[in-house]
C-alpha positions in Angstrom: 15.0 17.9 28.7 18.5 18.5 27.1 19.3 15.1 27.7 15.9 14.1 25.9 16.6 16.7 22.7 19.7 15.0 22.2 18.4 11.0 22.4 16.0 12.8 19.9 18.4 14.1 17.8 20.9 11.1 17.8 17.9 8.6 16.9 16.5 11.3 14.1 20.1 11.0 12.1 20.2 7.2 12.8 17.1 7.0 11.2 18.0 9.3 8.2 21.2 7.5 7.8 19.6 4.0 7.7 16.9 5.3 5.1 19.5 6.8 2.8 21.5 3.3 2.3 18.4 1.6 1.8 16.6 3.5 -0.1 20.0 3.8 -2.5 19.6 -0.4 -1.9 15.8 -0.1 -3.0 16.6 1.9 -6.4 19.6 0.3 -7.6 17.0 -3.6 -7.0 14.1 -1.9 -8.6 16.1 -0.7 -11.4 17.5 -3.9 -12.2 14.1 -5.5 -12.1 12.8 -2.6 -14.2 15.2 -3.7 -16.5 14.8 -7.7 -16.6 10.7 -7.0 -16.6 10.8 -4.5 -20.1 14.0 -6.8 -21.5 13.2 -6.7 -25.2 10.8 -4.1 -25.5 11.2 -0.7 -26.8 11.2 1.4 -23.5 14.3 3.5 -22.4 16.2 4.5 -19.6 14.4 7.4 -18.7 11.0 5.6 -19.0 12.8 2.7 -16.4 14.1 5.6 -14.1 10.7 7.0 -14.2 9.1 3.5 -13.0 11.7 3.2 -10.1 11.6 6.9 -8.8 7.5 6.1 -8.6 7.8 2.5 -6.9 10.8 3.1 -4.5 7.6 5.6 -2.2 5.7 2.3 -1.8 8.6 0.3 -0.9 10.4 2.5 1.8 6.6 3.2 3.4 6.4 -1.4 3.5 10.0 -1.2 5.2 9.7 1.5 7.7 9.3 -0.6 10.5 12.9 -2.8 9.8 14.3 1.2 9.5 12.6 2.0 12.9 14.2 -1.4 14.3 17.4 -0.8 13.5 17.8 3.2 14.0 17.1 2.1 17.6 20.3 -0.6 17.3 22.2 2.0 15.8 21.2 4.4 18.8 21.7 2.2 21.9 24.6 0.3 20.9 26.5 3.8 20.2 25.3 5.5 23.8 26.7 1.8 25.3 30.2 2.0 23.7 30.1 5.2 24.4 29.7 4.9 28.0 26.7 7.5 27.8 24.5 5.6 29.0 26.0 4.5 31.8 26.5 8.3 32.9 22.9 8.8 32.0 22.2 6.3 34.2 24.8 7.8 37.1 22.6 10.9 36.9 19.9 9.1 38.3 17.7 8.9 35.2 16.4 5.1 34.4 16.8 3.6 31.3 13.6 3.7 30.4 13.4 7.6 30.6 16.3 8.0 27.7 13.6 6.3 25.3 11.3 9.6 25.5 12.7 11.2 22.9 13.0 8.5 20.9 9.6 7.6 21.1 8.5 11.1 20.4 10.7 11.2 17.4 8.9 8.1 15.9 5.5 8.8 16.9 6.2 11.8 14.7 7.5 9.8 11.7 4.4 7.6 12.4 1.9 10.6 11.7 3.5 12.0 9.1 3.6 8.5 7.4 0.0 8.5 7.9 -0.7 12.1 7.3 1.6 12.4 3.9 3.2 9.4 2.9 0.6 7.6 2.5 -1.4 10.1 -0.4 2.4 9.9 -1.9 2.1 6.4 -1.8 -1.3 5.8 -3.2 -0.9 8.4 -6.0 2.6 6.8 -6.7 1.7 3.7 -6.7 -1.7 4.3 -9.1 0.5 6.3 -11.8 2.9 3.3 -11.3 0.3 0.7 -12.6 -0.9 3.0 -15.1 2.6 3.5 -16.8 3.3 0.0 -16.3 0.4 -1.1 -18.2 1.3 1.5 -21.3 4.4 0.6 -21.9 3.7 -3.5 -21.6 1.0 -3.0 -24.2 0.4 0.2 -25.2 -3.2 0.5 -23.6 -4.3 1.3 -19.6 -6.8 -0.2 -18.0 -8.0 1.3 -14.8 -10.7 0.6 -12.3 -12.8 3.1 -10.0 -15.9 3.9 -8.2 -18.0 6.9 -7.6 -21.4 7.9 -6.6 -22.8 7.1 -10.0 -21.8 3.2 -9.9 -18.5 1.9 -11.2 -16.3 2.7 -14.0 -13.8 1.1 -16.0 -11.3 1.9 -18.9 -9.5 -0.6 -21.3 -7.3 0.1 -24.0 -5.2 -1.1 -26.9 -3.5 0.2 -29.3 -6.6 0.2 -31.6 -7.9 2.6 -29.0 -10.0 2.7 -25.4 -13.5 2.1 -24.3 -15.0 3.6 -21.6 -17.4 1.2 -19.4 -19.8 2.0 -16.6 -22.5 0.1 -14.8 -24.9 0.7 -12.3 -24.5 -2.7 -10.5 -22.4 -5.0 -9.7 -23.9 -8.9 -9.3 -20.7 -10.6 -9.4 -20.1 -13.5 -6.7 -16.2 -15.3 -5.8 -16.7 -16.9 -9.4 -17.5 -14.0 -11.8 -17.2 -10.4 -12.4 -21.1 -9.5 -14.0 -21.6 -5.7 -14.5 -25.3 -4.6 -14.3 -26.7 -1.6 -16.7 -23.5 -1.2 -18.8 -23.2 1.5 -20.9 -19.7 1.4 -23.2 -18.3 3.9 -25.5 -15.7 2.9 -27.8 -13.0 5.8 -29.0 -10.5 5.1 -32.2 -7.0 5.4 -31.5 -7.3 8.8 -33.1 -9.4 9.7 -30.3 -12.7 10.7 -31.5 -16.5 8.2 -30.2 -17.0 5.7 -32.9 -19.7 3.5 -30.8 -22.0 3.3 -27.9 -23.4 0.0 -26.7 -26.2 -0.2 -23.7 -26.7 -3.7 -22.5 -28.4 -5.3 -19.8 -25.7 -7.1 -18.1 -21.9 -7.6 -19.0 -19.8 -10.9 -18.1 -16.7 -11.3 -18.0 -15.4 -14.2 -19.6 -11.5 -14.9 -19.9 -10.8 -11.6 -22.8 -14.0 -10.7 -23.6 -17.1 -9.6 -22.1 -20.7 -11.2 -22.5 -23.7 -8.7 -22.7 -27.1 -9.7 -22.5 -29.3 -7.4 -24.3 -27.3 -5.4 -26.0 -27.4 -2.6 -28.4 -25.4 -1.0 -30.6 -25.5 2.6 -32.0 -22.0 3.6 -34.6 -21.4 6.8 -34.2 -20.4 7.9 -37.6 -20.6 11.2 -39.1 -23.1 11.6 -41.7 -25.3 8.6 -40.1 -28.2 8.8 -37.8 -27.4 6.3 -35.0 -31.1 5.1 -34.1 -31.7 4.2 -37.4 -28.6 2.3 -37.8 -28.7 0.6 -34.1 -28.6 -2.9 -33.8 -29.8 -4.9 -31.4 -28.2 -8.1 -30.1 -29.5 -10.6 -27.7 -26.1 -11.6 -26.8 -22.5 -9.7 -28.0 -19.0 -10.4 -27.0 -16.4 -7.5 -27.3 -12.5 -8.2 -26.6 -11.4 -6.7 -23.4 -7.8 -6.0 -21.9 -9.4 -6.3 -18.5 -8.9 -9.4 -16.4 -11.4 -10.5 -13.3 -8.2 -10.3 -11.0 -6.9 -7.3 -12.2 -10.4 -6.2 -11.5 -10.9 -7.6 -8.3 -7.1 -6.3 -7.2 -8.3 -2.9 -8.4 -11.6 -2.5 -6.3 -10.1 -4.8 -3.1 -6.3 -2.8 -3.1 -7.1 -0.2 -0.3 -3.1 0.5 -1.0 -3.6 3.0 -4.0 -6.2 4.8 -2.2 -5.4 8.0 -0.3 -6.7 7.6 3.8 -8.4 10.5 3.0 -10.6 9.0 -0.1 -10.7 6.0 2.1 -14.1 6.4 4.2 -15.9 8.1 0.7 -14.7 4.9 -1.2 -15.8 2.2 1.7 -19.4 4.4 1.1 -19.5 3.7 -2.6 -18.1 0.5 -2.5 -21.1 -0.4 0.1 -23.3 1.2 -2.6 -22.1 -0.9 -5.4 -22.5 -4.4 -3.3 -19.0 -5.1 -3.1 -17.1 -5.8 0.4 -15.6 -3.3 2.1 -14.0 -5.8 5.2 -10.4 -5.0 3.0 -10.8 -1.4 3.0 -12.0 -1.3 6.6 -9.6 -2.9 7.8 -6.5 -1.0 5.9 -7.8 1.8 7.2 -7.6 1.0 10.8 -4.6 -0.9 10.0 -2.8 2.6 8.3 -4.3 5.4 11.6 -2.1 2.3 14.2 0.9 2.9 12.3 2.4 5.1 14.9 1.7 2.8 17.1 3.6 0.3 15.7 6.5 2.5 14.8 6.7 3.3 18.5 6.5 -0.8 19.2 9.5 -1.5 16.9 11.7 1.1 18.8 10.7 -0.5 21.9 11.4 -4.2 20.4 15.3 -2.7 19.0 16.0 -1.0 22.9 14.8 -3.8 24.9 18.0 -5.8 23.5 20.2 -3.2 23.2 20.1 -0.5 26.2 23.0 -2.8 28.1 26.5 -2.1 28.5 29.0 -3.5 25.6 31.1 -5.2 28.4 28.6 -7.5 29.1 28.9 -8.7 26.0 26.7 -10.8 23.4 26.2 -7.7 21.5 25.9 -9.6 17.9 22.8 -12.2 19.7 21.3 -9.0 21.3 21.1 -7.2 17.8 20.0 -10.4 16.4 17.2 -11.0 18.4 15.4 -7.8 18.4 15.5 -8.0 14.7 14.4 -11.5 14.8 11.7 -10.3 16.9 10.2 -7.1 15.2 10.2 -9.5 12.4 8.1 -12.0 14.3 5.8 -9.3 15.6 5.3 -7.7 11.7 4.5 -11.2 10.6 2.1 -11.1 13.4 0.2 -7.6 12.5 0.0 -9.3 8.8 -1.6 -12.2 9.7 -4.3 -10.4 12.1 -5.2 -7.9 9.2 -5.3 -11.2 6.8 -7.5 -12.7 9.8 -9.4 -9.1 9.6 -9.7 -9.4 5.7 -11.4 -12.3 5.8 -13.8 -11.7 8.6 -12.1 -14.2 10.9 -11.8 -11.4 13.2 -13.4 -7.9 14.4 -11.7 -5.0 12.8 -10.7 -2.9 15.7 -8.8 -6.5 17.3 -6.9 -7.3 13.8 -6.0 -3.1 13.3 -5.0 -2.5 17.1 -4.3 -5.3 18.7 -1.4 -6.0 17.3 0.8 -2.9 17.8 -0.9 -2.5 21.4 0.3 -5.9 22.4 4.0 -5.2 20.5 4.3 -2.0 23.2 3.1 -4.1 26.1 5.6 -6.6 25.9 8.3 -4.8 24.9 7.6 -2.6 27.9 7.3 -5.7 29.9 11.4 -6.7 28.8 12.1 -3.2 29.3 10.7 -3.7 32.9 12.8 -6.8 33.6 15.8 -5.9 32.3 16.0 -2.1 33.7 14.5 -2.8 37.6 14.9 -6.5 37.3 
């Protein structure tokens, strides 16, 4: 047990050594993209700071596994050129036991990803967007659903319009809202129009509605007397179909808690929900694949330095986690697309990642 405390403890600040450089190596990147992205428009340092700060969440939750890979490295190659675990081994312990704490550490960093850093991330990541949006062109846009059909926003910097619809009866070629209901607000803030239509398509920067009609909303004028009608009307938009589509399909910027409410409405609304599904499943196997990768970094590296060939070993595990990541991707892309069952393309991955890195673990400990 002492011995297992300290494996524990040695992996914990191998781990928090590793994420300090490179999340210092994340910042200073995203900062100088910050600053080639916003080159020539009026946004300052703060505002840029404030961009990196909210992005660098999302980027050290995409590189955890490469941090779990090479904590282990760090670990094993220290306890070999340190002789300790040869003495561990003299003791009469395999290997394969030192790992336990290890293993313990990252299933723990696995659930709290799941359990904390990803809400951080999704609410990061949203405010992220929104920000980026404003200062590009002085208007948001943003995209969500709830039990009363979906909503959108646009804005300019003539002002924002508020958009909701019932339905959705877009295919792969369109975006067509059903029932749309739009409110218009001056930059100043205050209603200035309300337009019901039958349908709204999207079309390049504008949208198409089908049966529309207008009502100003104008002090000192009754509306219904001064509603128009309009059999079809096309109002500029800030909204693009992908930007649309990346909005309701990016399971990223949603918290796992929102995650099953949101495949429900999504459901309700007639869009897929295979993406969502599947991130879902994809985001509760984390800490199995964080337990995987610190497998994949010990099966190389739990050998004495004298044998040598400590550079290939190092090499190889990283070659390999990377291999196996790229795998994971391509089942959830496989799972996306329906090509495969959801549970297979979430868990299958990081369930075959522990069972052959326990099988080299096997070989190379008992032979």
């Amino acid at each position: 047990m002492i011995l297992d405390r300290y494996f524990a403890r040695r992996f914990t600040q191998s781990f928090l050594m590793i994420g300090a450089v490179f999340l210092s190596l994340i910042l200073l990147i995203d900062l100088i993209e910050q600053l080639r992205k916003f080159e020539g428009l009026d946004v300052s340092m703060g505002q840029l700071i404030r961009l990196m700060l909210l992005n660098a969440p999302a980027a050290i939750n995409e590189i955890l596994p490469l941090l779990m890979i090479l904590s282990t490295i760090v670990l094993f190659v220290g306890l070999a050129r340190s002789s300790e675990l040869v003495v561990t081994r003299a003791t009469g312990r395999s290997g394969i036991r030192a790992l336990a704490g290890p293993l313990l550490v990252s299933l723990v960093i696995g659930g709290l990803t799941v359990s904390t850093l990803n809400p951080i991330v999704a609410a990061t990541s949203n405010r992220y967007q929104s920000l980026l949006e404003t200062y590009k062109s002085g208007g948001q846009s943003a995209v969500s659903l709830s039990g009363e059909g979906l909503w959108l926003r646009q804005g300019s910097e003539r002002g924002q319009s508020v958009i909701h619809a019932t339905g959705y009866g877009g295919d792969d070629q369109d975006v067509t809202l059903l029932g749309v209901t739009i409110i218009t607000y001056s930059a100043e803030g205050g209603p200035i129009r309300r337009i019901r239509a039958a349908s709204a398509r999207l079309m390049q920067d504008e949208w198409l509605l089908t049966d529309a009609k207008v009502w100003p909303l104008v002090a000192g004028l009754n509306p219904e007397s001064a509603a128009v009608t309009h059999d079809e009307l096309r109002i500029p938009t800030t909204l693009t179909e992908t930007r649309i589509r990346d909005s309701l399909g990016r399971a990223s910027g949603i918290s796992i808690y929102d995650l099953p409410e949101t495949i429900r409405q999504m459901r309700q609304a007639g869009f897929s929900t295979k993406r969502h599904e599947v991130w879902l499943q994809v985001e509760l196997a984390r800490p199995l694949f964080l337990m995987a990768m610190v497998l994949v970094g010990a099966s190389f590296t739990m050998r004495h330095t004298r044998f040598g060939g400590t550079g290939v070993a190092v090499l190889a595990a990283v070659l390999l986690g990377f291999g196996l990541y790229f795998i994971r991707n391509f089942a959830q892309i496989l799972g996306e697309n329906g090509q495969l069952p959801v549970a297979f393309a979430a868990w299958g991955p990081p369930v075959a990642s522990i069972l052959l890195t326990v099988g080299l673990l096997l070989h190379a400990e008992d032979g």
